[in-house]
VEXDREN-2710 file (C-alpha; in Angstrom, 1 decimal):
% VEXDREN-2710
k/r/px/py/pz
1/UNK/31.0/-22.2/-19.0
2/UNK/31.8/-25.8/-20.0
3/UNK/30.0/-27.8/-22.6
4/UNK/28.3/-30.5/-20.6
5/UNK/27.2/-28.0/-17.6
6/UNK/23.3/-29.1/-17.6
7/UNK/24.3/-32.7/-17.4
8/UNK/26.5/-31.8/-14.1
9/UNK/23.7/-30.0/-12.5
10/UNK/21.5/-33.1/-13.1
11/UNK/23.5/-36.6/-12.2
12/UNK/26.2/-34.2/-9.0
13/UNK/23.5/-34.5/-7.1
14/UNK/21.9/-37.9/-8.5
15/UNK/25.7/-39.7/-7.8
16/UNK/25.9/-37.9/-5.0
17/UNK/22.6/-39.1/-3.1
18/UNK/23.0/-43.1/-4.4
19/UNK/26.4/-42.8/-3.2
20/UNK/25.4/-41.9/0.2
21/UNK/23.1/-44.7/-0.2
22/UNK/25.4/-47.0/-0.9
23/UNK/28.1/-46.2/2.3
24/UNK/27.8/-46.4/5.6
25/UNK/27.9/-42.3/5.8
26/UNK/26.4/-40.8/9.1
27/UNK/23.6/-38.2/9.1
28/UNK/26.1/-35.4/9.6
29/UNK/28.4/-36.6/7.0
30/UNK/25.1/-37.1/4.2
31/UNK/23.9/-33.8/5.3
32/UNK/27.5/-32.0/4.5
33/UNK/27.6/-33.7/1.3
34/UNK/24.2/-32.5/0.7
35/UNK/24.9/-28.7/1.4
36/UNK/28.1/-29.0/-0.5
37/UNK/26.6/-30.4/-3.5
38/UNK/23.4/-28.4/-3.6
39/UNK/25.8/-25.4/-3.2
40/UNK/27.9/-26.8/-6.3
41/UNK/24.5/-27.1/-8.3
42/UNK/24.1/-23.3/-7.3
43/UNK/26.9/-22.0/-8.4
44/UNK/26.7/-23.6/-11.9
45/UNK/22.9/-22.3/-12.3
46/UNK/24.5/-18.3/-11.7
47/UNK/26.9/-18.9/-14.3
48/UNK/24.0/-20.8/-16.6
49/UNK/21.7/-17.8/-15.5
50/UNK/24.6/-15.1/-16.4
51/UNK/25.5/-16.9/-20.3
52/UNK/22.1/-17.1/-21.0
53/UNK/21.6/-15.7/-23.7
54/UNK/17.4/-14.6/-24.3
55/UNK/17.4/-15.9/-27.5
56/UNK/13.5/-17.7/-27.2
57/UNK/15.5/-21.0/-28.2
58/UNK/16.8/-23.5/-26.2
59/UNK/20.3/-22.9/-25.1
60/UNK/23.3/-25.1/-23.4
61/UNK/22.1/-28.1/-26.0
62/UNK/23.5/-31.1/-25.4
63/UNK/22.0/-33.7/-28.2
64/UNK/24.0/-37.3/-28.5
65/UNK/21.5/-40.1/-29.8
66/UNK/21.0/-43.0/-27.2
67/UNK/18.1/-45.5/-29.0
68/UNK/18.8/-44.8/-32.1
69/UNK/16.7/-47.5/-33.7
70/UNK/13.6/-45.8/-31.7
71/UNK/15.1/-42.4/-32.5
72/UNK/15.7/-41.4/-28.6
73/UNK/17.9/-38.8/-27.7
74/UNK/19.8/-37.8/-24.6
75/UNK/18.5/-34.2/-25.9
76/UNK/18.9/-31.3/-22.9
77/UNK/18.2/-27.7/-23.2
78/UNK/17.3/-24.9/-21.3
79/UNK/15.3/-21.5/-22.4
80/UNK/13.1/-18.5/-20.6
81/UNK/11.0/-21.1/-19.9
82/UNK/12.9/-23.9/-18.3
83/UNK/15.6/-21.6/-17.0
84/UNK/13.8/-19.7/-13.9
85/UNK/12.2/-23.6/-12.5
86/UNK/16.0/-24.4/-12.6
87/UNK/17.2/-21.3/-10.8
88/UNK/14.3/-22.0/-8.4
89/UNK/15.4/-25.1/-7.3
90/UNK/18.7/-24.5/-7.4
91/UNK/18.4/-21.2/-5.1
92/UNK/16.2/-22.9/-2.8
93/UNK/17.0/-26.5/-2.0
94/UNK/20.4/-25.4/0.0
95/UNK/18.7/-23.5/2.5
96/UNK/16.8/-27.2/3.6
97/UNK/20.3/-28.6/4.5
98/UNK/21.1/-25.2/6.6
99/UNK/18.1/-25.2/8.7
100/UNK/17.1/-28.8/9.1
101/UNK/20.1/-30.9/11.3
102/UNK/18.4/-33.7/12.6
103/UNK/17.1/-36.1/9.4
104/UNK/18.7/-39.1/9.0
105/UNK/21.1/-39.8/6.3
106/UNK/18.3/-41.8/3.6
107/UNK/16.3/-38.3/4.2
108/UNK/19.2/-36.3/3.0
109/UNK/20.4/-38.5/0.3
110/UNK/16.8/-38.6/-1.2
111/UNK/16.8/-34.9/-1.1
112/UNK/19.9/-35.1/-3.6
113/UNK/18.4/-37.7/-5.6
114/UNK/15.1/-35.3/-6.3
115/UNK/16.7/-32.2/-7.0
116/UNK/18.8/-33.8/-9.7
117/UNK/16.0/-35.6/-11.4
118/UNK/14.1/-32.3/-11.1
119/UNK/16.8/-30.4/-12.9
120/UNK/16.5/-33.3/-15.6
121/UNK/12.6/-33.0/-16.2
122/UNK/12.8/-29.2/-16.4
123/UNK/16.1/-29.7/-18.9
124/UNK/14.9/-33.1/-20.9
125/UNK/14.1/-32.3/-24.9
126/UNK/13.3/-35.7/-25.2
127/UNK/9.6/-36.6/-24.4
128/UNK/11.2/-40.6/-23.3
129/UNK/13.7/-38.9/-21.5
130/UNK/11.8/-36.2/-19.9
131/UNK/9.3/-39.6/-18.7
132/UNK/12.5/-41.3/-17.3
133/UNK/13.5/-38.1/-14.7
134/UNK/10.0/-37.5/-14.4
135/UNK/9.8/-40.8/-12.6
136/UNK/12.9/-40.9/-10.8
137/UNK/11.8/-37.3/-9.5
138/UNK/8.9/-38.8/-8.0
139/UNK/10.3/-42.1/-6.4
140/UNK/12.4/-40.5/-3.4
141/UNK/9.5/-38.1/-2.6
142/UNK/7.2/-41.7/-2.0
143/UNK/10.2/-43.2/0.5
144/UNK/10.8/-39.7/2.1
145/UNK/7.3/-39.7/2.9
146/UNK/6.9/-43.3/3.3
147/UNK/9.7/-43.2/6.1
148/UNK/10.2/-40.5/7.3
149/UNK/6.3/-38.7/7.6
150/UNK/4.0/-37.8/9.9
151/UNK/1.5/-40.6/11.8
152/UNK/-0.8/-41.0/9.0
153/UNK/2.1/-40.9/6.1
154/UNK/1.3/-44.8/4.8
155/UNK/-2.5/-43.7/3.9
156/UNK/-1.1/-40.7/2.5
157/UNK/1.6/-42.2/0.8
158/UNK/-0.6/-45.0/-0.8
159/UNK/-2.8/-41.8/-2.3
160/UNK/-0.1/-39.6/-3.8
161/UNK/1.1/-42.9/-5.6
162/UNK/-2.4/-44.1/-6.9
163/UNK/-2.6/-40.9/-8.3
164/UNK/0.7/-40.1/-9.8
165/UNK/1.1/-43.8/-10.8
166/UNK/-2.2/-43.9/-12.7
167/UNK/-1.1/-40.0/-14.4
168/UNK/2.5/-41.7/-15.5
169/UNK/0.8/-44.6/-17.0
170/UNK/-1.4/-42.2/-19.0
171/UNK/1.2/-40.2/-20.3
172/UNK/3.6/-42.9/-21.3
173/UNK/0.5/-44.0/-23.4
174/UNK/0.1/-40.9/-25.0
175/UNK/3.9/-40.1/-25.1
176/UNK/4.1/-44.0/-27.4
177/UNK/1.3/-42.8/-29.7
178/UNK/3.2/-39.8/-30.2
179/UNK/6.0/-41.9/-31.5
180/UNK/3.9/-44.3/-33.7
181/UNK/1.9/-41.0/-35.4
182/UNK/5.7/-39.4/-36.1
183/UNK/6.6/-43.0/-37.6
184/UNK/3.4/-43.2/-39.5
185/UNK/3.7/-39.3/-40.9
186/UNK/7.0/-39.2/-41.4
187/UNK/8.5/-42.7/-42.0
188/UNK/11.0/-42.1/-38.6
189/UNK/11.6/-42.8/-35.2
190/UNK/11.7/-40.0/-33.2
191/UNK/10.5/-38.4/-29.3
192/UNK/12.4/-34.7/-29.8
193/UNK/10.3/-32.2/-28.5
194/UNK/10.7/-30.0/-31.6
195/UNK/9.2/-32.6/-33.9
196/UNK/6.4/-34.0/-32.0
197/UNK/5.4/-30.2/-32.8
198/UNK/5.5/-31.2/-36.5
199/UNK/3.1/-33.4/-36.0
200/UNK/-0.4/-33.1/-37.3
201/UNK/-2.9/-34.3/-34.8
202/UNK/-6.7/-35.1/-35.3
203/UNK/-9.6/-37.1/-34.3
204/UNK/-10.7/-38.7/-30.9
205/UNK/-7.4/-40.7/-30.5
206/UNK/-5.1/-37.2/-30.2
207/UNK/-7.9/-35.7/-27.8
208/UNK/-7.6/-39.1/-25.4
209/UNK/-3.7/-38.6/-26.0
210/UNK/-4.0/-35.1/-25.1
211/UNK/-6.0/-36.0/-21.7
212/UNK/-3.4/-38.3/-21.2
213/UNK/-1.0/-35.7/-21.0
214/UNK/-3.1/-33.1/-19.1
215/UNK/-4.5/-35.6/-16.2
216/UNK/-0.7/-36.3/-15.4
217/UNK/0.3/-32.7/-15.2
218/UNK/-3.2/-31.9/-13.6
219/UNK/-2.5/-34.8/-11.0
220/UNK/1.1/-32.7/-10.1
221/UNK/-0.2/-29.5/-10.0
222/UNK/-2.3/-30.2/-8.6
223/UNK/-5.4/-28.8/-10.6
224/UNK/-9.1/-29.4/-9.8
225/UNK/-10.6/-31.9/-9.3
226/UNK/-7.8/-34.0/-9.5
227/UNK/-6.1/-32.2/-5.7
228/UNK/-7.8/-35.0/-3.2
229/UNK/-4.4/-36.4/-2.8
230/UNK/-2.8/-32.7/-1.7
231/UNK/-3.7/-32.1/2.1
232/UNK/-2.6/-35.8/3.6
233/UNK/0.6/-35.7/1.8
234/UNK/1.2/-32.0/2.5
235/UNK/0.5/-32.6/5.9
236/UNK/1.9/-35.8/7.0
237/UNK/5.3/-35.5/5.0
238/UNK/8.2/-33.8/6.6
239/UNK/8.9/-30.8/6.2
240/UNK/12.0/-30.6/3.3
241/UNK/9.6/-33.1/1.3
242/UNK/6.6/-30.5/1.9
243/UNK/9.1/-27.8/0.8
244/UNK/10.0/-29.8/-2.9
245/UNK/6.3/-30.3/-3.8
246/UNK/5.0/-27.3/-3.2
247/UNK/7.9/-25.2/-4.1
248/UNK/9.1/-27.1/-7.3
249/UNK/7.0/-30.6/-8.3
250/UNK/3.9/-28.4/-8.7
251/UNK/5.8/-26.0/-11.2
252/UNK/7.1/-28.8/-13.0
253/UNK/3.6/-29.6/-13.7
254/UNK/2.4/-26.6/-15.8
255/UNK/5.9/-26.5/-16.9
256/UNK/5.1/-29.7/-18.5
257/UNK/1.4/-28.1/-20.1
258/UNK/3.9/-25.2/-21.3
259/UNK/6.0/-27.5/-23.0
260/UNK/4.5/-30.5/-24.2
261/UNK/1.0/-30.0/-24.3
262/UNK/0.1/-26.3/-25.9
263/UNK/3.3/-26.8/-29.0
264/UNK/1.9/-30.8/-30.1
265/UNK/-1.6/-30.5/-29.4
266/UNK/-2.2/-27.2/-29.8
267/UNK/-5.7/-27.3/-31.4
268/UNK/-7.0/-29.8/-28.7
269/UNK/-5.5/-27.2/-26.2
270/UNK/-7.4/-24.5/-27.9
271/UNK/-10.6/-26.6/-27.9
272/UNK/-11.1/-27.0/-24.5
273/UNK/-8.7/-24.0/-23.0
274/UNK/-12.4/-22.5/-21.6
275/UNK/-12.9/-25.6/-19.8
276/UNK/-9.4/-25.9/-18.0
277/UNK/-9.4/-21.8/-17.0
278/UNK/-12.8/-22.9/-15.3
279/UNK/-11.4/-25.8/-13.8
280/UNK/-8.3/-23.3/-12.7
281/UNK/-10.7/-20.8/-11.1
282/UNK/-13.2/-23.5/-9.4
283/UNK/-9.6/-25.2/-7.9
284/UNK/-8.8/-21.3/-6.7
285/UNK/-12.1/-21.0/-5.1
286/UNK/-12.5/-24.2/-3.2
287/UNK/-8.9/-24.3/-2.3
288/UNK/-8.9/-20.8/-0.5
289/UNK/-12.4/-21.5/1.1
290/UNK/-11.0/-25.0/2.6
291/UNK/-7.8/-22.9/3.7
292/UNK/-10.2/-20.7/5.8
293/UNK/-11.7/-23.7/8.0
294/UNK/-8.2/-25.3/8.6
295/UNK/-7.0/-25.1/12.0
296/UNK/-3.8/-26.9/11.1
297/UNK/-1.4/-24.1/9.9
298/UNK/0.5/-26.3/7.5
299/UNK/-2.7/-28.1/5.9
300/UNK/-4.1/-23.7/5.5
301/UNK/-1.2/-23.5/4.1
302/UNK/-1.4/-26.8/1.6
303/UNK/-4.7/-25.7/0.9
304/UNK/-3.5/-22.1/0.0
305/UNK/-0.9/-23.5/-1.9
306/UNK/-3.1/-25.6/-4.4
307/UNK/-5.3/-22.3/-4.7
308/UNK/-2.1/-20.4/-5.8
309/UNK/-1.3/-23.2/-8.4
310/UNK/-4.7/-22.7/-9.7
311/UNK/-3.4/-19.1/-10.4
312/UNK/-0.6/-20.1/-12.2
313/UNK/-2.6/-22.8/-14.4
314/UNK/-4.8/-20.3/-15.2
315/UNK/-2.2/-18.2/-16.7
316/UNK/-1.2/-20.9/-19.4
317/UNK/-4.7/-21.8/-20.1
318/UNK/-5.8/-17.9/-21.2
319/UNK/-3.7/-18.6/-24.1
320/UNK/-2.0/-14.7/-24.7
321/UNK/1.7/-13.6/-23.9
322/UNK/0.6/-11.8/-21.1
323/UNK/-0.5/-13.9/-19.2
324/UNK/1.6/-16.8/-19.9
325/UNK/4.7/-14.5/-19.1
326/UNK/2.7/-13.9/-16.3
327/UNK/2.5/-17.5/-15.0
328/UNK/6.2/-18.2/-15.8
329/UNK/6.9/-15.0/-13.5
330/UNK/5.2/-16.4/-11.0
331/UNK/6.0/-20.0/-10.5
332/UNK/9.5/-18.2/-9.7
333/UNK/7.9/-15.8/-7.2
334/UNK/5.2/-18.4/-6.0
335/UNK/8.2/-21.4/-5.5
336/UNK/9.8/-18.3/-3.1
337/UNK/7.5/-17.5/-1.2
338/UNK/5.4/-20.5/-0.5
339/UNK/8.9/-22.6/0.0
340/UNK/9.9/-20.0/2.6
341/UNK/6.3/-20.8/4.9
342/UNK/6.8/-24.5/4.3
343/UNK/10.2/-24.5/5.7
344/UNK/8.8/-21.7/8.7
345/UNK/5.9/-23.5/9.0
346/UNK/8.4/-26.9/9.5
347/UNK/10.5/-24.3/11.8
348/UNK/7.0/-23.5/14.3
349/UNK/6.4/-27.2/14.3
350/UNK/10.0/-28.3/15.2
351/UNK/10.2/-26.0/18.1
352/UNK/6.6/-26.0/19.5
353/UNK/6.1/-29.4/19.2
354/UNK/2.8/-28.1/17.6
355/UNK/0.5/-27.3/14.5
356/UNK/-2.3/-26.0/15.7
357/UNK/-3.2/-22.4/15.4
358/UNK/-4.9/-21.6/18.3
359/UNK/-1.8/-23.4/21.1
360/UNK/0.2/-20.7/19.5
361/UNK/0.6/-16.7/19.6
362/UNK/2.7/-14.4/20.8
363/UNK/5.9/-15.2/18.7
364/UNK/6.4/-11.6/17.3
365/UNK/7.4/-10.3/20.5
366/UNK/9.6/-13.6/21.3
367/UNK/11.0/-13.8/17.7
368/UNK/11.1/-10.3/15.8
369/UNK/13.2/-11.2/12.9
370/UNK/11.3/-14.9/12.4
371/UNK/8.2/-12.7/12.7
372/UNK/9.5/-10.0/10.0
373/UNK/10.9/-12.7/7.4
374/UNK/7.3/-14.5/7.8
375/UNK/5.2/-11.5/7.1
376/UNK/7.2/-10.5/4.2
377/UNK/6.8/-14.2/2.8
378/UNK/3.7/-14.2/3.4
379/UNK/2.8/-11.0/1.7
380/UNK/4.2/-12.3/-1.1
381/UNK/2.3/-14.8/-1.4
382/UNK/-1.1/-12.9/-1.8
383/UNK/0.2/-10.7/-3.9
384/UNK/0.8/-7.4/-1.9
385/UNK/2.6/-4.7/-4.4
386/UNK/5.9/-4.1/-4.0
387/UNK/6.5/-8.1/-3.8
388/UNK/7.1/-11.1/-6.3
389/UNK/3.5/-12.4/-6.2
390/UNK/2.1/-9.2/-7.3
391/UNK/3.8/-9.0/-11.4
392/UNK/2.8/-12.2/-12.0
393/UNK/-0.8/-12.1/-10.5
394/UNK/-1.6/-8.9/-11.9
395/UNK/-0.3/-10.1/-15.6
396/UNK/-2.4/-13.3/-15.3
397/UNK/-5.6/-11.7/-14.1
398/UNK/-5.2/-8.7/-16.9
399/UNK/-4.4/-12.0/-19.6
400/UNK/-7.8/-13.9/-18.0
401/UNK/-10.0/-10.5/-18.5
402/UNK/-8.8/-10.5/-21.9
403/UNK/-9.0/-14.3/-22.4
404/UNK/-12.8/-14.1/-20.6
405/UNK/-14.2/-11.7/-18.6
406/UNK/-15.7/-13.6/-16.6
407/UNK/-12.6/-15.7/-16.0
408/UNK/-10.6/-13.1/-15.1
409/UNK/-13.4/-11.2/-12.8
410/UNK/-13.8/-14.3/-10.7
411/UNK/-9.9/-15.2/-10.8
412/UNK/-9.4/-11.7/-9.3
413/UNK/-12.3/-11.9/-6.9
414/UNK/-10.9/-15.6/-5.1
415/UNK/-7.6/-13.8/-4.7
416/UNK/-8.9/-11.9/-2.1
417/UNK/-10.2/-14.8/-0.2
418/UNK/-5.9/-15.6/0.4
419/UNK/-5.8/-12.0/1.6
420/UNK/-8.3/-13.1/4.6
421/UNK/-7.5/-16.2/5.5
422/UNK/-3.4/-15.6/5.9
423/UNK/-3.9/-12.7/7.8
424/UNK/-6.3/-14.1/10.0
425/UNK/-3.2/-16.7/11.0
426/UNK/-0.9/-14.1/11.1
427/UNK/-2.5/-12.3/13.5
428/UNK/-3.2/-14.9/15.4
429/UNK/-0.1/-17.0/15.8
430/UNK/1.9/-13.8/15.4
431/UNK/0.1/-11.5/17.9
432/UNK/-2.6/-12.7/20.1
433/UNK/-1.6/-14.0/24.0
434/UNK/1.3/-16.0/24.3
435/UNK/0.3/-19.6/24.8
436/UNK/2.3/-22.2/26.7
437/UNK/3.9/-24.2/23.7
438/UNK/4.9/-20.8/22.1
439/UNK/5.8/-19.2/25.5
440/UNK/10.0/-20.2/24.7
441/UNK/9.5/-19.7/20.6
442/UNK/13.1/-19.0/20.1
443/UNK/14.0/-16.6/16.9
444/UNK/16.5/-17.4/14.5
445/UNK/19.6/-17.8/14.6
446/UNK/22.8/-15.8/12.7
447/UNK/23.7/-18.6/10.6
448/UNK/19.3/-19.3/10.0
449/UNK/18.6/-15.7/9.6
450/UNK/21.8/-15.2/6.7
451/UNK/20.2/-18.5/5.2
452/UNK/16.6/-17.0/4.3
453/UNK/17.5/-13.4/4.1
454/UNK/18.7/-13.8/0.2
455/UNK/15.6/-15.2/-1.0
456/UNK/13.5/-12.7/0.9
457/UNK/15.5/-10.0/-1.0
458/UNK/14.6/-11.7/-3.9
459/UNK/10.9/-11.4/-2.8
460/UNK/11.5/-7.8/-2.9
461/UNK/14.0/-7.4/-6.2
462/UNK/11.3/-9.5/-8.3
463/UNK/8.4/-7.0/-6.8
464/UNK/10.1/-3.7/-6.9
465/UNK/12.3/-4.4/-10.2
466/UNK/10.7/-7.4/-12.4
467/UNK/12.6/-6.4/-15.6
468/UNK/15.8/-8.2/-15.3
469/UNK/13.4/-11.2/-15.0
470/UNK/10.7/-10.8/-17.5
471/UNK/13.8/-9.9/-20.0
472/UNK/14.6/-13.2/-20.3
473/UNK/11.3/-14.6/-20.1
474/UNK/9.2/-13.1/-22.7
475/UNK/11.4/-14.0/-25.7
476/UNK/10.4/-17.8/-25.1
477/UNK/7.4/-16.8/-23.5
478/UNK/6.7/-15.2/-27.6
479/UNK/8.5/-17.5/-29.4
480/UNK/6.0/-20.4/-27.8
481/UNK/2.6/-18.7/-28.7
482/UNK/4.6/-17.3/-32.3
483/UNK/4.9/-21.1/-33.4
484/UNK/1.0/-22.2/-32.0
485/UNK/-1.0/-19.5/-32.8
486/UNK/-2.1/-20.0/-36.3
487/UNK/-3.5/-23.4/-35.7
488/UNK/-5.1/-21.9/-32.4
489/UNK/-6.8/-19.4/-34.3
490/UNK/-7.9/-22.1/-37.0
491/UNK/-9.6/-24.3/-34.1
492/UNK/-10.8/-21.3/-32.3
493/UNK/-13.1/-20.6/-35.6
494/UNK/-13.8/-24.1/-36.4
495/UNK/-15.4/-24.8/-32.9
496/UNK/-16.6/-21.3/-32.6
497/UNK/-15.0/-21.4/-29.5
498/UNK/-14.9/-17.6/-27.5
499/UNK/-10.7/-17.6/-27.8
500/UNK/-8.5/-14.1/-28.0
501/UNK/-6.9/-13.3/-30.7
502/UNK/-3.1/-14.4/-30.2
503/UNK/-1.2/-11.6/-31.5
504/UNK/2.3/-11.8/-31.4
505/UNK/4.3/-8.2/-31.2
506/UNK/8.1/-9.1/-33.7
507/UNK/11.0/-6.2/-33.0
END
């Protein structure tokens, strides 16, 4: 392990996608260079992932001052937390330049641009410098869908970037009146993450702040109500851009709540954390009761993807251990599964020339292996036992019954409504009468099939044996609650507020 590793992971693939920006490369050239550098961004997370150490801190540091005057940092780190979106990424994004062969070269070189800025968010210690990727993460997702999307991409493209434009321009506002209240309490610039934490943070000014922060990461989620922008852009954009914001923006948004909103302004978080788990549960519920009346399998599945988010949102807003470790589990097992049915779901369209469910059934007995790696996706994403979604969905529900019963008994309740409506499309493009446009559904290939079959034996490692996982995890996990919960507990009994006890168990 070399010194600088996060920094590699982060700008390979950020040279590597302007460079094929910048040169006349062809689309089978830029998608080489793709698979080659996604591959070397791979390899260097399973060495990150087997030096890590579980220490609850932030390991891998890198720390050399950039603005010095302003007292910004080019400050990376990685912990529990950070580590898994990382992996995620990094284990998925390769598969993209295996299956997909036909994108032309601007498609594949903002692919490379996104993942890098990604791993740059997710690794940033430095609230400027975790703004700066933030943006550049979100600028090749707007041309990829811009160019390269579905008939209706331009209305859809205009929304997404209303909405994550005006949730940018929020948190940079909060992010500069973080600075100014660390220059006014302690005579210093600084943005560190670790001393924005410091800060001391009262009044009506900190709660707009801390909506500032919360409507931006709400916006990427994306959490209710704040999800209008979702099904166009889900729809309309192709596939591999699909894949990235389902699979790895949306984590990157309660990544962000993890990080930046429940350490700085922890008693805002704790003022209003019944509000947000409502919002989390009414975003579940509408979200799986618009999946049910889609008849476009890849807007169902949009729709059940948002409901899932809410899921995972709820997890950090119940404020316990459990059910944070819980959500953190399962924006790994969630980014899995759901990534897999995007990139099937991009698979039926490709080859059907369709995305309706009722042109298509009969592909079971035309593709068994397709049909098998589906199901098994699938069930992972609503939760079944013996897969990834169930550990982390069963830790948030028992954190939301804890948190508020009624919470948690309505959380648990909507789950079932994901059960219904993914079966239902199962059975029917999976099993009913062969219809024309599926009549010559071929199933995959050797070189397709060996592509997905590691990450649906993840599926199964993280449901059958989640201890390797939740090892590394937890300590973080603790060590974020260990540092809040005192002043959680303070605003809990100065707003009377109905909050659990945050009780943190030290070896």
């Amino acid at each position: 392990m070399f010194a600088h590793v996060l920094s590699v992971i982060i700008f390979l693939p950020i040279i590597a996608g302007l460079l094929l920006l910048a040169t006349p490369a062809s689309r089978n050239i830029a998608r080489f260079t793709g698979l080659i550098v996604s591959l070397a961004a791979l390899v260097l997370s399973l060495d990150l992932y087997m030096g890590f150490q579980s220490t609850g801190h932030l390991e891998f540091v890198e720390n050399i001052p950039w603005i010095a005057s302003l007292g910004v940092s080019y400050a990376l780190g990685v912990d529990g937390i950070s580590l898994f979106i990382l992996m995620a990424g990094s284990v998925l994004l390769p598969m993209v330049y295996f299956v997909f062969a036909t994108k032309e070269k601007g498609y594949y070189a903002n692919l490379l641009i996104v993942q890098g800025a990604m791993a740059g968010a997710v690794c940033a210690a430095d609230m400027i410098l975790f703004y700066i990727f933030w943006e550049v993460m979100l600028l090749p997702v707007f041309f990829m869908l811009g160019l390269y999307g579905g008939p209706k991409r331009l209305p859809a493209t205009l929304k997404i970037t209303l909405y994550t434009i005006a949730g940018s321009l929020l948190m940079l506002a909060a992010i500069v009146y973080l600075g100014v209240s660390y220059h006014t309490q302690f005579n210093e610039w600084s943005f560190a993450l670790d001393k924005m934490a410091q800060l001391n943070l009262t009044g009506r000014v900190a709660a707009v702040a801390f909506f500032g922060f919360m409507i931006a990461f709400a916006i990427k989620i994306p959490l209710f109500p704040f999800h209008t922008w979702l099904p166009d852009a889900y729809t309309e954009a192709p596939t591999a851009t699909t894949f990235v914001l389902s699979a790895i923006m949306a984590k990157i948004g309660v990544y962000g709540v993890i990080r930046f909103v429940v350490p700085v302004f922890d008693v805002e978080f704790a003022r209003f954390a019944v509000l947000l788990a409502y919002s989390g549960v009414i975003g579940m519920m509408y979200c799986g009761i618009a999946a049910i009346t889609q008849k476009d399998f890849k807007r169902m599945l949009a729709f059940s993807s948002a409901s899932h988010m809410g899921v995972i949102a709820l997890g950090v807003f119940c404020m316990n251990l459990q059910a944070l470790t819980g959500s953190i589990y399962q924006i790994v097992a969630h980014a899995t599964s759901t990534g897999v049915l995007f990139l099937f779901a991009g698979m039926l369209e490709e080859r059907t020339q369709t995305r309706t469910i009722a042109d298509l059934g009969g592909i079971a007995a035309k593709a068994p292996v397709f049909a098998l790696y589906f199901a098994i996706a699938m069930l992972a994403s609503v939760g079944l036992p013996g897969t990834s979604g169930f550990i982390g969905e069963f830790m948030i529900i028992l954190g939301a019954v804890k948190f508020n019963t009624a919470v948690g008994v309505l959380a648990g309740t909507t789950l079932i409504i994901g059960v219904c409506y993914m079966l239902w499309m199962f059975q029917r493009v999976f099993f009913e009468t062969a219809k024309p446009k599926s009549e010559n559904f071929k199933d995959l290939s050797l070189i397709e099939g060996l592509t997905f079959l590691p990450v649906i034996i993840l599926i199964i490692v993280m449901g059958v044996y989640p201890q390797p996982f939740l090892s590394k995890i937890t300590p973080s996990a603790a060590l974020q609650f260990a540092q809040t919960a005192p002043v959680v507990a303070q605003a809990a009994s100065a707003t009377n507020a109905h909050l659990p006890e945050l009780t943190i168990e030290q070896k």
